[in-house]
TIRO-2110 file (N, C-alpha, C; in Angstrom, 1 decimal):
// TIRO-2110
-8.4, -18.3, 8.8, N, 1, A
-8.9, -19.6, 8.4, CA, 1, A
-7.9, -20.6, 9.0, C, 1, A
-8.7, -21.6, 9.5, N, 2, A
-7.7, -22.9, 10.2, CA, 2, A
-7.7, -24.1, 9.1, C, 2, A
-6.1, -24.2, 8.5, N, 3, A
-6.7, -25.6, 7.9, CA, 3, A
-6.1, -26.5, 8.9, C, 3, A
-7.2, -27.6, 8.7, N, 4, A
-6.5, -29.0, 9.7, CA, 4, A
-6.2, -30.0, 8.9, C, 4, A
-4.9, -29.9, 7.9, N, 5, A
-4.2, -31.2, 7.1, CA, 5, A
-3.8, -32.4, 8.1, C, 5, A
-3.5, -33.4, 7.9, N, 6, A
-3.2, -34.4, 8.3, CA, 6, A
-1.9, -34.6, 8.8, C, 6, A
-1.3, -33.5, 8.2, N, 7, A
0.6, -33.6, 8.6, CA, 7, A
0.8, -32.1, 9.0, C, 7, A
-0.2, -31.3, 9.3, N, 8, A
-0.3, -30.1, 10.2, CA, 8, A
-0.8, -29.4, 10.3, C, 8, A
-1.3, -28.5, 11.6, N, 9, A
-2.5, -27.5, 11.6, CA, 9, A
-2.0, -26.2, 11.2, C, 9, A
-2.5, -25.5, 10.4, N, 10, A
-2.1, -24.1, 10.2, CA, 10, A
-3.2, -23.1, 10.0, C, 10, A
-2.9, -22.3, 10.5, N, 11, A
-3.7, -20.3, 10.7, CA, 11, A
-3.4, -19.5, 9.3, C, 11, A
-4.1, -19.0, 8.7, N, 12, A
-4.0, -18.2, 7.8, CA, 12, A
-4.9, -16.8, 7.4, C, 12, A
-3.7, -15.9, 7.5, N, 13, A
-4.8, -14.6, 7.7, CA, 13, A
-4.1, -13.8, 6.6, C, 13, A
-4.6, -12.9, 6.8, N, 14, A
-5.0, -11.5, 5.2, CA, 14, A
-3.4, -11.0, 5.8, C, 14, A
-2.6, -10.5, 4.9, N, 15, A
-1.2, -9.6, 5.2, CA, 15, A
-1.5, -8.5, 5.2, C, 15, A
-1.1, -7.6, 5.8, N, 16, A
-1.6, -6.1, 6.0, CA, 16, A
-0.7, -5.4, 5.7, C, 16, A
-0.6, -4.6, 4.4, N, 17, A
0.4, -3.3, 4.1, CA, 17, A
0.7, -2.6, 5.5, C, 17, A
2.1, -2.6, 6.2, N, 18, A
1.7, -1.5, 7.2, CA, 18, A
1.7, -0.1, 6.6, C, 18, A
2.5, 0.4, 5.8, N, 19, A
2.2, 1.5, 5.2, CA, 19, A
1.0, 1.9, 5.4, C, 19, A
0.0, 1.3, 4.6, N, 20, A
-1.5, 1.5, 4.2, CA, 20, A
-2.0, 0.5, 4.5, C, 20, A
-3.1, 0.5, 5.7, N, 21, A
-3.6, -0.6, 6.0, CA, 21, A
-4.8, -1.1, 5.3, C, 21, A
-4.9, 0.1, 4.2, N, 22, A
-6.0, -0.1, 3.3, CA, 22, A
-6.1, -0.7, 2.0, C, 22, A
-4.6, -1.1, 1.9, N, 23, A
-4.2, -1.2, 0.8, CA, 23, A
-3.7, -2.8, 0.8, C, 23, A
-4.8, -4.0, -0.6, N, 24, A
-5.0, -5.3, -0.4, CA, 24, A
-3.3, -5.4, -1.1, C, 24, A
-2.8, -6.4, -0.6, N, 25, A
-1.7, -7.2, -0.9, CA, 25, A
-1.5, -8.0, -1.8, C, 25, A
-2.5, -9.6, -1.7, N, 26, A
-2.2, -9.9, -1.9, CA, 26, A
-1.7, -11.3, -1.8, C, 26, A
-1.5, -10.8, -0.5, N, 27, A
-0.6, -12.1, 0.5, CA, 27, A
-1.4, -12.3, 1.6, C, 27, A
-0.9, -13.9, 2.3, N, 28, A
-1.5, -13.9, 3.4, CA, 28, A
0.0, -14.3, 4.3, C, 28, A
-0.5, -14.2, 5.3, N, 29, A
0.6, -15.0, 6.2, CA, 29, A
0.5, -16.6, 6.5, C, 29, A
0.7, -17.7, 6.3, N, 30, A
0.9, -19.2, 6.4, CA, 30, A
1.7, -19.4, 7.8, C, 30, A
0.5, -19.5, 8.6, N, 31, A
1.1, -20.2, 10.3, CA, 31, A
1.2, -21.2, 11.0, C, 31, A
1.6, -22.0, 11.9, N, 32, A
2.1, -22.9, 12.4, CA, 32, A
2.6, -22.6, 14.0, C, 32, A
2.3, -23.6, 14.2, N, 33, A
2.4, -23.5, 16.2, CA, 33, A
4.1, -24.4, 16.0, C, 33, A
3.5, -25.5, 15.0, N, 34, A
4.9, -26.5, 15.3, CA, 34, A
6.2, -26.6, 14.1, C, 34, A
7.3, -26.6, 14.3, N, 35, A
8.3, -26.1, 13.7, CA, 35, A
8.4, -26.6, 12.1, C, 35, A
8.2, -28.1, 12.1, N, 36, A
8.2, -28.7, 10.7, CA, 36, A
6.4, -28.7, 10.1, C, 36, A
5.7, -28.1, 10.3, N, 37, A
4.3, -28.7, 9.4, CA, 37, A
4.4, -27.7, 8.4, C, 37, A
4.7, -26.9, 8.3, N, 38, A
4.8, -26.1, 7.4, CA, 38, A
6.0, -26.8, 5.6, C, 38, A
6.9, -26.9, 6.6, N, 39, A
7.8, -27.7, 5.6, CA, 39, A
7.7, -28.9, 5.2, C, 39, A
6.5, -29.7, 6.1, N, 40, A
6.4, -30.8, 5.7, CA, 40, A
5.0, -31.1, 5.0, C, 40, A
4.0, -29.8, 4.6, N, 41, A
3.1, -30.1, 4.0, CA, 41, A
3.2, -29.2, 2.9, C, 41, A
4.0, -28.1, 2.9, N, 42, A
4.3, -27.0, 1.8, CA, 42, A
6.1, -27.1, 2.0, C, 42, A
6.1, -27.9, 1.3, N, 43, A
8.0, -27.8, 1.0, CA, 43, A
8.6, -27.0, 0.2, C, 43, A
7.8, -26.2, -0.7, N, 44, A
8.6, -25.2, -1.5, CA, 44, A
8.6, -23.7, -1.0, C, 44, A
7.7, -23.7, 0.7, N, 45, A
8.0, -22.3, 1.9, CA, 45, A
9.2, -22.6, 2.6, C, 45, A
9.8, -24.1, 2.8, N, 46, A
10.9, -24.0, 3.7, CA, 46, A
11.8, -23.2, 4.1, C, 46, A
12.6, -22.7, 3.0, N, 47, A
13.5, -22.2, 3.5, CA, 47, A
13.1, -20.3, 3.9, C, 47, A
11.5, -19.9, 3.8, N, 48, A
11.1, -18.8, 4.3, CA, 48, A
10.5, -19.0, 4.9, C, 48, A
10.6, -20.1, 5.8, N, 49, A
10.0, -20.2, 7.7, CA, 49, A
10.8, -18.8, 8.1, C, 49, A
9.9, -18.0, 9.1, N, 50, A
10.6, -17.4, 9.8, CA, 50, A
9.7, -17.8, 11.2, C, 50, A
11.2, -18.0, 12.7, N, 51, A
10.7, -18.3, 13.1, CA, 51, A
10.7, -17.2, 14.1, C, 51, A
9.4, -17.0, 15.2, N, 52, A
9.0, -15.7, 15.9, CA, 52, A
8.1, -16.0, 17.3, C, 52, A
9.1, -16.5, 17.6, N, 53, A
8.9, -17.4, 19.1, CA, 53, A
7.9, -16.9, 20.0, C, 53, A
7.7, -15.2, 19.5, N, 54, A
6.8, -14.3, 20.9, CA, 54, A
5.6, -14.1, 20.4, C, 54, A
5.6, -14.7, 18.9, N, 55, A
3.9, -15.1, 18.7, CA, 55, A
3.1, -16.3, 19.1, C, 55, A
1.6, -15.4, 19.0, N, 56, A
1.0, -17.1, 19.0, CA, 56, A
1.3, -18.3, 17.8, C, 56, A
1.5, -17.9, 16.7, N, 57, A
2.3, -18.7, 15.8, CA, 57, A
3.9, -18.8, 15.7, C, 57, A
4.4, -19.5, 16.4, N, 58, A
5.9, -19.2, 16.5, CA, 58, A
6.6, -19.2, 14.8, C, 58, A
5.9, -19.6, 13.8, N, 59, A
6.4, -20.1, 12.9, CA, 59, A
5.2, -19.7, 11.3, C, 59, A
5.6, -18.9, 10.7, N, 60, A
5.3, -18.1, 9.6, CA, 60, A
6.1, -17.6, 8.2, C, 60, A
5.4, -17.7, 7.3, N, 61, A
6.0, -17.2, 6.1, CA, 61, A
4.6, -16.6, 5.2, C, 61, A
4.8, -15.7, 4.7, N, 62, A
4.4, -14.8, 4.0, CA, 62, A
4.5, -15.0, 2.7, C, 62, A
3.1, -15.8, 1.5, N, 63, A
3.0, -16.1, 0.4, CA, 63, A
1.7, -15.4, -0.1, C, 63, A
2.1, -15.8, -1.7, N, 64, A
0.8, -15.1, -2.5, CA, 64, A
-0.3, -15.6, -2.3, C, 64, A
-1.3, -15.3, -2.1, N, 65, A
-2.7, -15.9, -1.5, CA, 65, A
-3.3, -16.7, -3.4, C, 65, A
-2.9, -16.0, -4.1, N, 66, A
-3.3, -17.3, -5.4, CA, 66, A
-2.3, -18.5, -5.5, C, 66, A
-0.9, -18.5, -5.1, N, 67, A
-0.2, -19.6, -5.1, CA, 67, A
-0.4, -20.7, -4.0, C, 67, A
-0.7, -20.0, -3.0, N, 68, A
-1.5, -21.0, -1.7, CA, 68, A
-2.5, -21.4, -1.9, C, 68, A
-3.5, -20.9, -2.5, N, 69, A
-4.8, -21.6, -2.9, CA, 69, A
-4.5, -23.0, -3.6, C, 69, A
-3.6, -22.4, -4.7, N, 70, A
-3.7, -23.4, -6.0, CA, 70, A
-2.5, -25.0, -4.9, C, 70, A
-1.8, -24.3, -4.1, N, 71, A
-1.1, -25.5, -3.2, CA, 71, A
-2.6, -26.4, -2.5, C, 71, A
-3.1, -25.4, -1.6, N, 72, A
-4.7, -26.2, -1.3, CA, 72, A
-5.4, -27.0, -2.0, C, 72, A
-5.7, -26.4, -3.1, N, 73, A
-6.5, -27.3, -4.1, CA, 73, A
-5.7, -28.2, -4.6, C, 73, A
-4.2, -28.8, -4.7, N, 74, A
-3.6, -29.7, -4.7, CA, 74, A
-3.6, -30.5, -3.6, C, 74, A
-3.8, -30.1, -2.4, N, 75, A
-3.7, -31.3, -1.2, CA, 75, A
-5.1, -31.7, -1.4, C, 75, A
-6.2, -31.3, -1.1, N, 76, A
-7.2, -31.6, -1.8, CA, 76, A
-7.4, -32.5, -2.5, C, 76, A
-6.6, -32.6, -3.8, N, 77, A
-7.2, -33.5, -4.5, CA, 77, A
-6.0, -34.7, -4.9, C, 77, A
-5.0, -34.3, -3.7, N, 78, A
-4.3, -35.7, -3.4, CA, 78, A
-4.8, -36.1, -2.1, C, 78, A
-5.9, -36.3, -2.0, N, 79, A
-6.2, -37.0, -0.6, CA, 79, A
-6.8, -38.0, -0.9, C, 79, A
-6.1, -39.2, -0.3, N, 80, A
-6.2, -40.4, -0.9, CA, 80, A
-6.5, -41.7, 0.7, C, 80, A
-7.3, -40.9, 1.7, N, 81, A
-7.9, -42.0, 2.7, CA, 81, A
-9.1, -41.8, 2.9, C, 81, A
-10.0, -42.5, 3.2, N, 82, A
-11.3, -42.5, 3.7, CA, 82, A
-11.8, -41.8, 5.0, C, 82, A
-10.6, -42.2, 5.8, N, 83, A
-11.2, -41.6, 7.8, CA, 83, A
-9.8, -40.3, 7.9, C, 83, A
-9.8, -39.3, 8.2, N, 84, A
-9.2, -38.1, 7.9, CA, 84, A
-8.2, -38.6, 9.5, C, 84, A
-9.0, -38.6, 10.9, N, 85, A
-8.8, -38.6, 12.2, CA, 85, A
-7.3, -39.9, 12.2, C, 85, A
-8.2, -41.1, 10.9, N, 86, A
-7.0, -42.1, 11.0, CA, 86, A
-5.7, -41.9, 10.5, C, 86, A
-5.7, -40.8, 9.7, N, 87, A
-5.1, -40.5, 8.8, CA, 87, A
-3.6, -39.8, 9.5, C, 87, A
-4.2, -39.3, 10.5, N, 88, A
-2.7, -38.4, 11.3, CA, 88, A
-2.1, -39.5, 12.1, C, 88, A
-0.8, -39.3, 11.5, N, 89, A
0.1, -40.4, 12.6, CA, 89, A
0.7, -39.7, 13.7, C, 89, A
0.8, -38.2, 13.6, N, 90, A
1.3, -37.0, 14.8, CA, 90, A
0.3, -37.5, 15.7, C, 90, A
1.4, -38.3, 17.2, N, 91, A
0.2, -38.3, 18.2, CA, 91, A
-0.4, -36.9, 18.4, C, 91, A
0.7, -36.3, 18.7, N, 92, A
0.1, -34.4, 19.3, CA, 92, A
-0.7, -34.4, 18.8, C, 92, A
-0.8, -34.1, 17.0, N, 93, A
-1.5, -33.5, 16.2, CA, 93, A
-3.4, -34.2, 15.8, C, 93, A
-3.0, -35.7, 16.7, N, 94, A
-4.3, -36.6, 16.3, CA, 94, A
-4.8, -35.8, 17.7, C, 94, A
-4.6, -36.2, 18.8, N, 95, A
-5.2, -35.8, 20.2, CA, 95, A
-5.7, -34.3, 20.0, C, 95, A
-5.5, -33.5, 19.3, N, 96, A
-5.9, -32.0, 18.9, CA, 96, A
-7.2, -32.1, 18.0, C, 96, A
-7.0, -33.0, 16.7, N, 97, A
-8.4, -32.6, 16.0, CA, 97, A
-8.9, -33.7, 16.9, C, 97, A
-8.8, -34.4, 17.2, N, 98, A
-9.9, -35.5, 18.2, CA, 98, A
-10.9, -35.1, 18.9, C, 98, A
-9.8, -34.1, 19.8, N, 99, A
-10.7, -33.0, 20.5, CA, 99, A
-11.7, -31.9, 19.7, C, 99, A
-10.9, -31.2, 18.7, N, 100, A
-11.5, -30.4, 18.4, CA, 100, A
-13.0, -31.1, 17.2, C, 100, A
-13.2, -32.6, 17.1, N, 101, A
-13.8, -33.2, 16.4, CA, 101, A
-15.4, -33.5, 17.6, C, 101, A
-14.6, -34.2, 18.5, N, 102, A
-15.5, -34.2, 19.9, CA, 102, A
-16.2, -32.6, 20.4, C, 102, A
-15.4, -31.8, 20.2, N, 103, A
-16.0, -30.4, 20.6, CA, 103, A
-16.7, -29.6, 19.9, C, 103, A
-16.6, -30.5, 18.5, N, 104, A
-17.6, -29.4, 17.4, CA, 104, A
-18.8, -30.5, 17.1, C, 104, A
-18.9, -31.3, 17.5, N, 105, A
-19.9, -32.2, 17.4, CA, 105, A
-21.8, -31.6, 17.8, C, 105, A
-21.7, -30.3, 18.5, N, 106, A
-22.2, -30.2, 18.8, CA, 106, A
-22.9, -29.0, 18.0, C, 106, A
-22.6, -28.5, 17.1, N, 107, A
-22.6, -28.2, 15.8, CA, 107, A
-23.8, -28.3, 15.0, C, 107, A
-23.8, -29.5, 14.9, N, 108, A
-24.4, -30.7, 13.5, CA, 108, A
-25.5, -31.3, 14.2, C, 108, A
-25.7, -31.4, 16.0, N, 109, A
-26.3, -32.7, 16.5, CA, 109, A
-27.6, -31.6, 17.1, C, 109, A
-28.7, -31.8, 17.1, N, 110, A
-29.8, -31.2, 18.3, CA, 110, A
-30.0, -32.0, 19.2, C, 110, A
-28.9, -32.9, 19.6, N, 111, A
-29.1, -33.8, 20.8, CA, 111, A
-28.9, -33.1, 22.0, C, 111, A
-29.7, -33.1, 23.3, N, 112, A
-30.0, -32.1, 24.2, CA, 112, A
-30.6, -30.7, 24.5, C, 112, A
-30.4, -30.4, 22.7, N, 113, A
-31.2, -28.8, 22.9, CA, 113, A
-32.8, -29.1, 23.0, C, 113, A
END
C-alpha cells in the first residue's frame, strides 16, 4: 500500500516470519525513500528508523499493523485543508504526487478511449 501524506510518501507491506513464511505476524514494515518522512509524520517510530541504503526503501521500521492503522486513522481525521496537492510544501515531494496526479488521471476520465 502507498500512502501519499502531505509531509511524506510511504510503502507499506505485510512482515514476513522468516522462520515460517506462513505464519501472520502481525506487523508490517513502514517505508520511506526519504530520511525524515517517517519521523516527521509518525514521531513515536523515530528512534526505530533503520536505515538500509541497498533497498528500494532506504529507510524502514517494523510496527504493529493495529497501532499503524489507529496512527492512519488519526492523520485522517486531522486533515484540516481543502486542496491536498497545495498542501505539500516538500518541493520534491509536491512534483511527485503532481506527477503521479497527472498520470492517474486517466483512471477516472474516458477522454480519448
Amino acid at each position: 500500500m502507498w500512502i501519499c501524506h502531505n509531509k511524506g510518501l510511504f510503502s507499506i507491506v505485510n512482515y514476513i516470519d522468516q522462520n515460517d513464511r506462513n505464519k501472520e505476524t502481525g506487523k508490517v514494515l513502514l517505508r520511506a525513500r526519504a530520511r525524515g518522512h517517517i519521523p516527521e509524520v509518525f514521531p513515536e517510530y523515530a528512534n526505530s528508523v533503520e536505515h538500509t541504503p541497498l533497498n528500494d526503501y532506504a529507510y524502514r521500521v517494523l510496527v504493529d499493523k493495529d497501532k499503524l492503522a489507529s496512527n492512519l486513522s488519526n492523520a485522517i481525521s486531522n486533515i484540516d485543508y481543502p486542496n491536498f496537492k497545495a498542501s505539500v510544501k516538500d518541493h520534491d515531494l509536491n512534483v511527485v504526487y503532481s506527477n503521479f496526479w497527472n498520470d492517474a488521471r486517466w483512471i477516472v476520465s474516458d477522454v480519448g478511449r
